[in-house]
ROZA-742105 format. One record per residue (C-alpha): x, y, z. Coordinates in steps of 0.25 Angstrom, whole numbers, padded with zeros to 4 digits, always signed. Each point is the difference from the previous one (the first is absolute). Example, Ala and Ser with C-alpha at 12.3 -4.5 7.8 and 13.67 -1.06 7.14 Angstrom:
! ROZA-742105
+0049-0018+0031/+0006+0014-0002/
***
This chain:
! ROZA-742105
+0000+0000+0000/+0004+0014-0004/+0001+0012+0009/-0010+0006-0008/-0008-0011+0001/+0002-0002+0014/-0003+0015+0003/-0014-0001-0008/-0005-0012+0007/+0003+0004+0015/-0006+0014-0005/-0002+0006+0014/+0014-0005+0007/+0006+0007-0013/-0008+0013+0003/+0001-0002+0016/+0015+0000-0003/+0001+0011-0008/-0008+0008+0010/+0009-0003+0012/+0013+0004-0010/-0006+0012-0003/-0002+0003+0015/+0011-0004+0002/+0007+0011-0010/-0009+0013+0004/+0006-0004+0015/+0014+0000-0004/-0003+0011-0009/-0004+0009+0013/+0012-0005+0009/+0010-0002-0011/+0012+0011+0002/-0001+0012-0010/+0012+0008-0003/+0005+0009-0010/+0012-0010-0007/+0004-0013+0003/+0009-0006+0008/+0015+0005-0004/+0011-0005+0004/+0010+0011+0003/+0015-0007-0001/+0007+0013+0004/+0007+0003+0013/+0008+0013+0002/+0010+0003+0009/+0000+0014+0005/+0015+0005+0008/+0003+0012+0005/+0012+0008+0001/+0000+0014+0005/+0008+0010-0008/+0005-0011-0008/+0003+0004-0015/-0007-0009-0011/+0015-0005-0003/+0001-0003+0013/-0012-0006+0002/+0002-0007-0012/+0013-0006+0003/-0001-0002+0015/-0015-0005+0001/-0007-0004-0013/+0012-0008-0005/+0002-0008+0011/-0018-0002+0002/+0002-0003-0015/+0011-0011+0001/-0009-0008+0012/-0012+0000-0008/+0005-0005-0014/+0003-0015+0008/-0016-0001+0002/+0000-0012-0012/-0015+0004-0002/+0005+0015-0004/-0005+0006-0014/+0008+0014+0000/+0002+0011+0012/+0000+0015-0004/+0004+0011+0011/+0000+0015+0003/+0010+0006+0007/-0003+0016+0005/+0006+0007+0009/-0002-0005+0014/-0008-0012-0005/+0000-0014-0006/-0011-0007-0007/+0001-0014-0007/-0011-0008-0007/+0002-0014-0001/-0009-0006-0010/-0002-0017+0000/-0002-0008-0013/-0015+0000-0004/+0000-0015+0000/+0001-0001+0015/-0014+0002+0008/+0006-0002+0015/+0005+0014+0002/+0001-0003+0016/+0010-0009+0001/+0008+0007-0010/-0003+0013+0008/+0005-0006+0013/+0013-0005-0008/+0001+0014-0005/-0001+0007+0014/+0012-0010+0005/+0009+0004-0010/-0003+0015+0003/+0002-0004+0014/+0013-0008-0002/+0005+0014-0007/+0000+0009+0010/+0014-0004+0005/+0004+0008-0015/-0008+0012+0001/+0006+0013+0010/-0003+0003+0012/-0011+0013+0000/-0009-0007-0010/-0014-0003+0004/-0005-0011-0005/-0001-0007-0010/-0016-0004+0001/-0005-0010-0010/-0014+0004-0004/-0006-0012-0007/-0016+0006+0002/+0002+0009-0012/-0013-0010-0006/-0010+0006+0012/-0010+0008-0006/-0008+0011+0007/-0012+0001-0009/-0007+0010+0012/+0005+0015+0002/-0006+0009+0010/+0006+0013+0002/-0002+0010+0012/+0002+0015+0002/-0001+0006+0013/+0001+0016-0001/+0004+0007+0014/+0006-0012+0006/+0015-0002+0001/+0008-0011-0007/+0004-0009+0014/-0016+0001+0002/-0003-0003-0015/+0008-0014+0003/-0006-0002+0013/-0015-0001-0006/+0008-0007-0013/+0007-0011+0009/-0015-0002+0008/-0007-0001-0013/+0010-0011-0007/+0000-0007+0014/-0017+0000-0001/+0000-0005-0015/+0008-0011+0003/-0011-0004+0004/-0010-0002-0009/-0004-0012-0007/+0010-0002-0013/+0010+0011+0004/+0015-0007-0001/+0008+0012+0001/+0000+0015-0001/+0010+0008-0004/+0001+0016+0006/+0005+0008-0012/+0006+0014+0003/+0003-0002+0014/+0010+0008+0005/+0013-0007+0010/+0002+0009+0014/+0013+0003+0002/+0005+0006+0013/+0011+0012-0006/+0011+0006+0008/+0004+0011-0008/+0013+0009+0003/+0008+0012-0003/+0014-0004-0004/+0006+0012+0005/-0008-0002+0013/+0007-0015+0001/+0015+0007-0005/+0000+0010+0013/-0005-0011+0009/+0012-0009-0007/-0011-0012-0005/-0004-0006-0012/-0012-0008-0007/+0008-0013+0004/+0001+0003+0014/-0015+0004+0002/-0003-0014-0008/+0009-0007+0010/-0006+0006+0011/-0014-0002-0003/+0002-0014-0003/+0008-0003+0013/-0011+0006+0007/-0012-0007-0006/+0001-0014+0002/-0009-0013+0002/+0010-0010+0007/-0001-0011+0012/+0007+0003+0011/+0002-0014+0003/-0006-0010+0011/+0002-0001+0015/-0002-0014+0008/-0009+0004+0013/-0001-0015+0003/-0013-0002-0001/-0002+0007-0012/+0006+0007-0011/+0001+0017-0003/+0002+0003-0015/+0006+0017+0001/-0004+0009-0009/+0008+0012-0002/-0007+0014-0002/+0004+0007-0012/-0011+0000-0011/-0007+0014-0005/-0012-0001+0008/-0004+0015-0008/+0003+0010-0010/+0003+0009+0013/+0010-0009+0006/+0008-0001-0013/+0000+0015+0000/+0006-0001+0016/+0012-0010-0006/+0013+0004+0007/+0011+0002-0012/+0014+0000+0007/+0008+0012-0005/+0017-0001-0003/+0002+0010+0010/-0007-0011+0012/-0013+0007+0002/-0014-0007-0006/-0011+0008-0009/-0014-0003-0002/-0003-0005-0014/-0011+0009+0000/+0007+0012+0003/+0010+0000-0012/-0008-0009-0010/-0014+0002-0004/-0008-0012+0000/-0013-0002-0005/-0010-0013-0003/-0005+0001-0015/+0000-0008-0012/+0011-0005-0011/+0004+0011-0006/+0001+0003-0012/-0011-0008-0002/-0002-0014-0007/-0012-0006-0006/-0012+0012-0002/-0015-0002-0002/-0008+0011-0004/-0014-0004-0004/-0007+0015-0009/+0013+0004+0005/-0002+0001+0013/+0008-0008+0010/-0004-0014+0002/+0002-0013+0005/-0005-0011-0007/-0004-0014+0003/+0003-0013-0009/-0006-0012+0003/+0003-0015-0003/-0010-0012-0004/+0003-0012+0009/+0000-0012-0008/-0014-0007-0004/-0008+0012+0002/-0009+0007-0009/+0005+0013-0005/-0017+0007-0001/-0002-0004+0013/+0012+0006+0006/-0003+0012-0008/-0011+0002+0008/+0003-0003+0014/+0014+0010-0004/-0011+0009-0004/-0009+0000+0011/+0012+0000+0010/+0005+0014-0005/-0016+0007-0002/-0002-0004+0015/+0015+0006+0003/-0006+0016-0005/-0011-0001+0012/+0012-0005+0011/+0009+0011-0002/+0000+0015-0001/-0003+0010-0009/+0014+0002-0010/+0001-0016-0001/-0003-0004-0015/+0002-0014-0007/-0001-0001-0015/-0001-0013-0008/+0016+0004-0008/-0004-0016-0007/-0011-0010+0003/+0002-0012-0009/-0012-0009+0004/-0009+0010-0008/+0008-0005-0012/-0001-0014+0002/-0016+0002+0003/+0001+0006-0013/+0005-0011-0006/-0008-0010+0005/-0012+0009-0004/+0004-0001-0014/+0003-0013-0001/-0015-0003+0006/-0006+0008-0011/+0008-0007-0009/-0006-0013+0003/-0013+0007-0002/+0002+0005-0011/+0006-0012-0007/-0015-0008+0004/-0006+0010-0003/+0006+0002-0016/+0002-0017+0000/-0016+0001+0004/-0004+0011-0011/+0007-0007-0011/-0005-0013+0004/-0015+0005+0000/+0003+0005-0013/+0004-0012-0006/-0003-0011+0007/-0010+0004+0009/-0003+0003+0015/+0001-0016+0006/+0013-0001-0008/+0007+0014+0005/-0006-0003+0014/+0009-0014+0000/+0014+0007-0008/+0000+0012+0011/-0001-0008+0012/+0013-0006-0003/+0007+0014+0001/-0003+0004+0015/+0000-0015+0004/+0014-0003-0006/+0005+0013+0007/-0006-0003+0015/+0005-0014-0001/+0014+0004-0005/+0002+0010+0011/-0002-0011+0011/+0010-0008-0006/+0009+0013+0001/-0002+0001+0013/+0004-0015+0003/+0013+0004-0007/+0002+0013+0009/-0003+0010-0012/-0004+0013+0004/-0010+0009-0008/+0010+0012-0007/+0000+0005-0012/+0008-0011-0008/-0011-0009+0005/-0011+0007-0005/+0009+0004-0014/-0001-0016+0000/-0015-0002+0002/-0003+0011-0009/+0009-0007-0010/-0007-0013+0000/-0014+0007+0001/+0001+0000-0015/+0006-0014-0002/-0009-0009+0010/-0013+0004-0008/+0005-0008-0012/-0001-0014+0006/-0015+0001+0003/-0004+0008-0013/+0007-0013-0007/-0007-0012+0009/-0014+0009-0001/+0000+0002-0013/+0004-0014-0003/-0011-0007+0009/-0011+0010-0008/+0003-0004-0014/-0001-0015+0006/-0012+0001+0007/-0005+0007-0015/+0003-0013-0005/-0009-0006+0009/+0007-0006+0011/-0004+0001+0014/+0007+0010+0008/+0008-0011+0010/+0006-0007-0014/+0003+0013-0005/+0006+0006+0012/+0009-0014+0002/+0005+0001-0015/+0004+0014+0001/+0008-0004+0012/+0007-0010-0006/+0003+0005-0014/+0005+0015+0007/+0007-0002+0014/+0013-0004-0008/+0001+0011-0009/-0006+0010+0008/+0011-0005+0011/+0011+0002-0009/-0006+0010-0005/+0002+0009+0015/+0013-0006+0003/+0005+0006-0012/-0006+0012+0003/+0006-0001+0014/+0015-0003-0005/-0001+0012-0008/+0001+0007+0015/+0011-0010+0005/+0013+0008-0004/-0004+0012+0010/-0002-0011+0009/+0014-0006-0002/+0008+0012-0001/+0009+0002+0010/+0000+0013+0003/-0005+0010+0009/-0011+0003-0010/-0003-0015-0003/-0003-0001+0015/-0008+0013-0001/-0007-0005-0010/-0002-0016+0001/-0015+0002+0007/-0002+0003-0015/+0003-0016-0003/-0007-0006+0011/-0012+0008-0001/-0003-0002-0013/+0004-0014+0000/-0011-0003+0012/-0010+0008-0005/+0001-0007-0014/+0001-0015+0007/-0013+0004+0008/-0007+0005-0013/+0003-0014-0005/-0004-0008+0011/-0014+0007-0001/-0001+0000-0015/-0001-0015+0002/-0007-0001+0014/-0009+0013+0003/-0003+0004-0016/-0006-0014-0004/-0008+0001+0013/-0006+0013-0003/-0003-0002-0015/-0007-0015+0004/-0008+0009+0009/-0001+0012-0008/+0000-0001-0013/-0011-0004-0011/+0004+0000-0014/-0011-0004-0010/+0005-0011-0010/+0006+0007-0012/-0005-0006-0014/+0010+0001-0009/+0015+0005+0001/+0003+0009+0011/+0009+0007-0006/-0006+0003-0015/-0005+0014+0006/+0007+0012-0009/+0011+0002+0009/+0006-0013+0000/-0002-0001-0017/+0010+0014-0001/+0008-0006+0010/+0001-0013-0007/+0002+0006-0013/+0014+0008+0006/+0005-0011+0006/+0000-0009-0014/+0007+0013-0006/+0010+0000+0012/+0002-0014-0003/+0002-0001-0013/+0008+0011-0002/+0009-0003+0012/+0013+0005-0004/-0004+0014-0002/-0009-0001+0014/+0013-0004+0007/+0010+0011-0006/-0012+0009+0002/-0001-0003+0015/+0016+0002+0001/+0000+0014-0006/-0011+0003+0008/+0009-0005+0014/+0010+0009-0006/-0007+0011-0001/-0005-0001+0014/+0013-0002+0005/+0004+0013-0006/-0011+0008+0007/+0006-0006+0012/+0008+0014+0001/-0010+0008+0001/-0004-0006+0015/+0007+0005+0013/+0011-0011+0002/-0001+0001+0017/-0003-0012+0007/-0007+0006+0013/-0007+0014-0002/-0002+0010+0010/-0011+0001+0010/-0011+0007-0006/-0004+0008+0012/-0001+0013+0006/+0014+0001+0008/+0013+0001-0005/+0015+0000+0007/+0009+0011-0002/+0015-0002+0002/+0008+0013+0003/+0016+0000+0001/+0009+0010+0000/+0015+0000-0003/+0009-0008+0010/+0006+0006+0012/-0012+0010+0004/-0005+0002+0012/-0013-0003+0005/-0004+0013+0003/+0000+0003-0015/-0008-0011-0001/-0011+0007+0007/+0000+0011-0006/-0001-0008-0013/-0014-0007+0006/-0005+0014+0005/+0000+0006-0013/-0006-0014-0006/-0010+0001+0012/-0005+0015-0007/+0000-0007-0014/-0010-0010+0006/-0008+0008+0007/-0003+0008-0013/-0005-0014-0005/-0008-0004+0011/-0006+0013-0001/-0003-0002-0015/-0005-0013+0006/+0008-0011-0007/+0008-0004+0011/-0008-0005+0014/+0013-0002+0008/+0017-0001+0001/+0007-0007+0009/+0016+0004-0001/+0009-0008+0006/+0015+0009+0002/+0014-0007+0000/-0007-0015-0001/-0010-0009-0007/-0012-0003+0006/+0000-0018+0002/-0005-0008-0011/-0014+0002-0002/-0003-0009-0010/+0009-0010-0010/+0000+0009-0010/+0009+0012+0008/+0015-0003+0004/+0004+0009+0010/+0013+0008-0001/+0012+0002+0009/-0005+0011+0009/+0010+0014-0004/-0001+0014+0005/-0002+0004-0014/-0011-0008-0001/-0015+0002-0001/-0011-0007-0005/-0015+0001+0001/-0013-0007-0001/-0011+0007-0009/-0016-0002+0002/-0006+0006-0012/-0016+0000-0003/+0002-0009-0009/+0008-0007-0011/-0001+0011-0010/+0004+0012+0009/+0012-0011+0006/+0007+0001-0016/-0004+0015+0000/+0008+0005+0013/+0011-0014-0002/+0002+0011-0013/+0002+0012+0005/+0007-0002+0013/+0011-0006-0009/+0001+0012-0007/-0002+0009+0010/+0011-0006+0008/+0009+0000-0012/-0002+0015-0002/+0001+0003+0017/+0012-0011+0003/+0009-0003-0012/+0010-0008+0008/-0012-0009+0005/-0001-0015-0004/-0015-0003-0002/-0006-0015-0001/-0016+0004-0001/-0008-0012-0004/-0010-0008+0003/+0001-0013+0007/+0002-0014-0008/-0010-0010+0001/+0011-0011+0003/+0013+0000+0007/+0007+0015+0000/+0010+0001-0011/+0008+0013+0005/+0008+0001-0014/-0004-0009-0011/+0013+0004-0008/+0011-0002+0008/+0016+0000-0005/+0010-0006+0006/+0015+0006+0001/+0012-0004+0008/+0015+0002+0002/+0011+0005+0006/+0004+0013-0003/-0011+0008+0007/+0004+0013-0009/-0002-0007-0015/-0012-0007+0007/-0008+0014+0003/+0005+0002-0015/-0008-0011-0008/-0011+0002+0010/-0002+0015-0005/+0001-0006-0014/-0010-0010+0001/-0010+0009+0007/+0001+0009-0011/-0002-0010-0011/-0014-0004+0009/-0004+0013+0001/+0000+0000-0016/-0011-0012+0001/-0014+0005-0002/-0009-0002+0013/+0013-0002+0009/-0001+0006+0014/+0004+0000+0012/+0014-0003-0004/+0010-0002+0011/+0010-0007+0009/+0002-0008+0012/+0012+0007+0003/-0006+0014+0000/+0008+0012-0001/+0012+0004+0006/-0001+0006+0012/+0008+0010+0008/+0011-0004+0012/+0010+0009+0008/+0011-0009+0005/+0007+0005+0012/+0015-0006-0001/+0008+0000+0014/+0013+0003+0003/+0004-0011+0005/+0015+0006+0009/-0009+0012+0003/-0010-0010+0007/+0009-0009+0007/+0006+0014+0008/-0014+0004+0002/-0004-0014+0006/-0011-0002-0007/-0004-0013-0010/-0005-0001-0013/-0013-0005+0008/-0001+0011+0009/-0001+0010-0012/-0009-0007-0007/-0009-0001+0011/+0000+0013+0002/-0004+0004-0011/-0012-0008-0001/-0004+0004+0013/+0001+0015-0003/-0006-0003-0016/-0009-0012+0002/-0001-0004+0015/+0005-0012+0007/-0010-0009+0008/+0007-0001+0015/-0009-0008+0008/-0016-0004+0001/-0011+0005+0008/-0009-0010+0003/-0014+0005+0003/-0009-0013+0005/+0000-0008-0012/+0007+0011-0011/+0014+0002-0001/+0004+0013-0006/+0014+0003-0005/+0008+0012+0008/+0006+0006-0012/+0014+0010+0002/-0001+0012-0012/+0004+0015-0001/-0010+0010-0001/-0008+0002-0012/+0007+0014-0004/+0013-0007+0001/-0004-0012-0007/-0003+0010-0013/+0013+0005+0000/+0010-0007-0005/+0013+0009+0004/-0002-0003+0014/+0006-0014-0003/+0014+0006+0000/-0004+0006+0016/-0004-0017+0005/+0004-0001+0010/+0004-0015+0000/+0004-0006+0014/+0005+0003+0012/
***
């Protein structure tokens, strides 16, 4: 016995069965997770080193070389690529594709970084391996708070990110903009020259006063006492009252010849400015196996009960809100089922009638319910390759029903009952029709077997299909044969069925097609070749951007400037704005200063945070307006900041691609290298539609090199070390000790006052030590 035939004898437990599937899929439908993109695997790590006051040489050769060497014995190593800055060190260490258990490989990694500490100098911090560069924060809330201080911005911050935590979904959350304390003393090196001290003795001092050390144990007997020296800052005020011993044997408080103050980092690092106005903003992480509209909403009502908590001057602003997205996906992908039943059903009452249309259309939804259970057997979340998939199929699975129905009504027109003709429809078409969606199937299989990064963005593509066409079959030869035995009554047909005028002009081309085969064939070949020359004219890109109503706008200017002129750069781009959101093309900004705000989606890649370095996040009214202002900001800009580097854009719709063109030089001779690199950015300026041209290097940046005489310093009894921290302590600053406040611990950082720190003759007066 058949499947078909079995399914049409035991008629209910067939139609019981399909009911419980269908159940079934509406329930996993509801709970299955839904989410923007697929699950990615990310198989970068990066090793972040720092190196205060360090030159990029140095840097280069000290730290990165040595990180560089360790990592390239990780047998599971693709290629590492490295940036080396002043003061800083930043590895990526990518793994081969082929692998998919980073983990391991991630815990090998962080053992060789460990194992190269031993190589690296003394006064680095670091290295940290961050292997979490796949986490993605699809949730950003911002918060302005007008009239309240910075320290008490981050205390409602901090209260807030602890209470988010706690809602149902929330993995992490990210506090973007936040500022570091920092507890400055600040002196006057003329002050310290007639008092015969210097930045090194105030450090030493300070940290030999300030310390967390056991005093050991005593043995009472019965009992043992652990002692505990006194010695920790227990207030601002007490560092203030810190006895600093003078050379001529009398002591000073710190306070009286150093002006110490509690603020922030300074200058600043990471800025957020939401319609440019101070901000901090909140990023939040999905934990695993959550769905990403729920989340939305409880993220959503956590923040609109937030405003009725806290005073007049607190503002929260929605700066990204994903889960609208994915609901919007999901929408059109329910529509797109109704529409197919619907057109499947219009044409089907056409031309076959209502009873036969009825029975094609319920294939569609029934083929899709029962395909997203098995996805949720096989841990598939709903996102937009998903649903890229179903809507692929919705126009494939149709084609097995339309061929079993029609088949079983020209039967039945010869007169066989509806069992017989049902059964031999079955048994002529399951074969053909089977082979018939495997090959359609295997045309999917190469994205699945790519190895590659977009192969494994892409692979839902494959399975999906492949289900969906499987299930369609399955149903063709089970559910279809049901329906039609139930449904279906075709008069007996006298005559041939297919003597009707169409199929008399059809049948008349066929013989000429037949006879003349030769000419039909070449005419078929030109005709593939001609099509294959219109393939120009198509846009060759293999993931478009998003089509919505935001855009990212990427801001840098030339290597070596401060942060300060970074802010004034963003102010004047805040007044652009404000002239658009007053035209009303642009609902909101977010500016994030000196950093990148955390990945928000797979299809942004964040950069290395640089004081030269703005980028902001654009709400328009809508996609029209979004290319409008993406337009004219660019040229505005252009015409304001010539010496700017803009990247404005929209964001891909698959994994980011930062430079899609990307060439490759290396040698030696660092001179004839900046050379060829002028000369082949010139000849890509020359190709039409090249922009954004540049280098990973940068420009050259300026560098004042202080060279000590070495017999002069020997008689003075000072060290190489000495005057070098000196000089950061009266330029920079040098972090001394730590005051710990309950759980925070805040550097004490030694540095000239701010006048003498802008004036760059007063290094000849340093006084160096003692």
């Amino acid at each position: 016995m058949s499947l078909t035939e079995w399914a049409i004898r035991n008629d209910r437990v067939t139609a019981v069965f399909v009911a419980v599937l269908l159940l079934g899929g509406i329930s996993a439908y509801l709970s299955m997770p839904q989410q923007m993109d697929p699950g990615f695997l990310t198989r970068t790590a990066q090793i972040v080193t720092r190196f205060p006051g360090a030159s990029p040489d140095r840097v280069e050769q000290l730290v990165t070389d040595p990180i560089e060497q360790a990592v390239q014995a990780i047998p599971e190593l693709d290629f590492v690529s490295s940036t080396s800055r002043t003061g800083v060190s930043i590895v990526a260490v990518n793994i081969r594709e082929e692998f998919t258990d980073i983990r391991p490989i991630f815990d090998d990694l962080r053992r060789k970084v460990d194992a190269a500490v031993d190589d690296l100098p003394s006064g680095i911090i670091g290295p940290n391996v961050n292997d979490e560069l796949g986490d993605i924060y699809p949730i950003m809330f911002s918060m302005m708070a007008d009239g309240f201080s910075d320290s008490e911005m981050m205390e409602i911050a901090e209260t807030i990110r602890d209470q988010l935590l706690y809602v149902d979904g929330v993995g992490k959350v990210e506090i973007l903009g936040d500022q570091e304390e920092r507890i400055f003393v600040e002196f006057s090196n003329a002050r310290l020259s007639q008092l015969g001290l210097s930045a090194t003795s105030l450090q030493q001092a300070l940290a030999t006063r300030n310390i967390i050390m056991p005093g050991g144990e005593i043995d009472l007997g019965t009992e043992r006492l652990t002692l505990e020296p006194s010695g920790n800052f227990g207030s601002v005020e007490e560092l203030r009252e810190t006895l600093i011993p003078l050379p001529s044997g009398s002591v000073a408080y710190l306070g009286d010849i150093t002006d110490v103050t509690r603020a922030y980092i300074d200058p600043p690092r990471g800025l957020v400015t939401l319609n440019g106005e101070r901000a901090l903003t909140f990023a939040v992480n999905m934990s695993d196996g959550n769905n990403l509209v729920d989340l939305g909403t409880r993220v959503r009502e956590f923040f609109d009960g937030l405003t009725a908590r806290y005073p007049h001057g607190i503002d929260f602003e929605q700066t990204y809100f994903q889960p609208s997205e994915v609901e919007d996906k999901v929408s059109e992908f329910a529509g797109s089922v109704f529409q197919a039943v619907a057109i499947v059903l219009g044409v089907m009452l056409l031309t076959l009638g209502l009873r036969t249309g009825f029975v094609v259309s319920t294939l569609i939804p029934t083929a899709m319910i029962m395909t997203i259970l098995v996805l949720s057997f096989t841990g598939e979340s709903i996102n937009q390759m998903s649903l890229a998939a179903l809507i692929i199929a919705l126009g494939l699975l149709v084609d097995n029903a339309i061929v079993v129905t029609e088949s079983v009504l020209v039967r039945m027109g010869k007169g066989e009952s509806a069992f017989d003709a049902a059964v031999a429809s079955c048994k002529e078409l399951r074969v053909p029709l089977l082979i018939s969606s495997l090959t359609t199937s295997a045309a999917f299989l190469p994205i699945y077997l790519a190895e590659s990064a977009v192969g494994e963005y892409t692979g839902a593509l494959f399975t999906v299909v492949s289900i969906t066409l499987l299930i369609s079959w399955v149903l063709s030869i089970t559910m279809i044969p049901l329906l039609c035995v139930w449904l279906l009554r075709a008069p007996k047909q006298e005559g041939d069925p297919y003597g009707g005028p169409f199929y008399r002009a059809y049948r008349k081309l066929l013989s000429v097609v037949l006879r003349r085969r030769w000419a039909t064939l070449v005419g078929v070949i030109v005709a593939f070749v001609a099509s294959l020359q219109l393939w120009g004219l198509v846009p060759a890109i293999f993931f478009p951007a998003q089509e919505r109503a935001f855009f990212m706008a990427e801001l840098s200017l030339p290597s070596g400037m401060s942060i300060e002129s970074t802010q004034t750069m963003s102010a004047a781009v805040d007044r652009f704005m404000r002239s658009e959101q007053e035209e009303g093309t642009v609902d909101s900004w977010t500016t994030f200063i000196g950093e990148t705000p955390v990945p928000f989606t797979l299809g942004y890649s964040p950069s290395p945070s640089l004081a030269g370095y703005s980028e902001l996040m654009v709400n328009t009214a809508d996609v029209e307006s979004a290319r409008g202002v993406m337009e004219r900001l660019e040229r505005w800009v252009i015409g304001e900041f010539p010496d700017v580097q803009t990247n404005i854009r929209m964001l891909s719709a698959g994994p980011p691609v930062n430079k899609p063109v990307q060439i490759r030089l290396s040698g030696s001779d660092t001179e004839r290298l900046f050379e060829i690199v002028d000369e082949v950015r010139a000849r890509l300026g020359e190709i039409e539609g090249a922009q954004n041209i540049d280098t990973d290097w940068g420009p050259r940046v300026k560098k004042l090199v202080v060279r000590i005489d070495d017999e002069r310093a020997r008689r003075a009894g000072v060290s190489h070390q000495d005057i070098a921290m000196a000089m950061q302590a009266y330029l920079t600053g040098i972090e001394t000790t730590r005051y710990r406040e309950e759980d925070d611990s805040i550097p004490v950082v030694v540095r000239s006052l701010s006048g003498d720190r802008r004036d760059l003759d007063r290094v000849r007066d340093l006084a160096v030590a003692l």
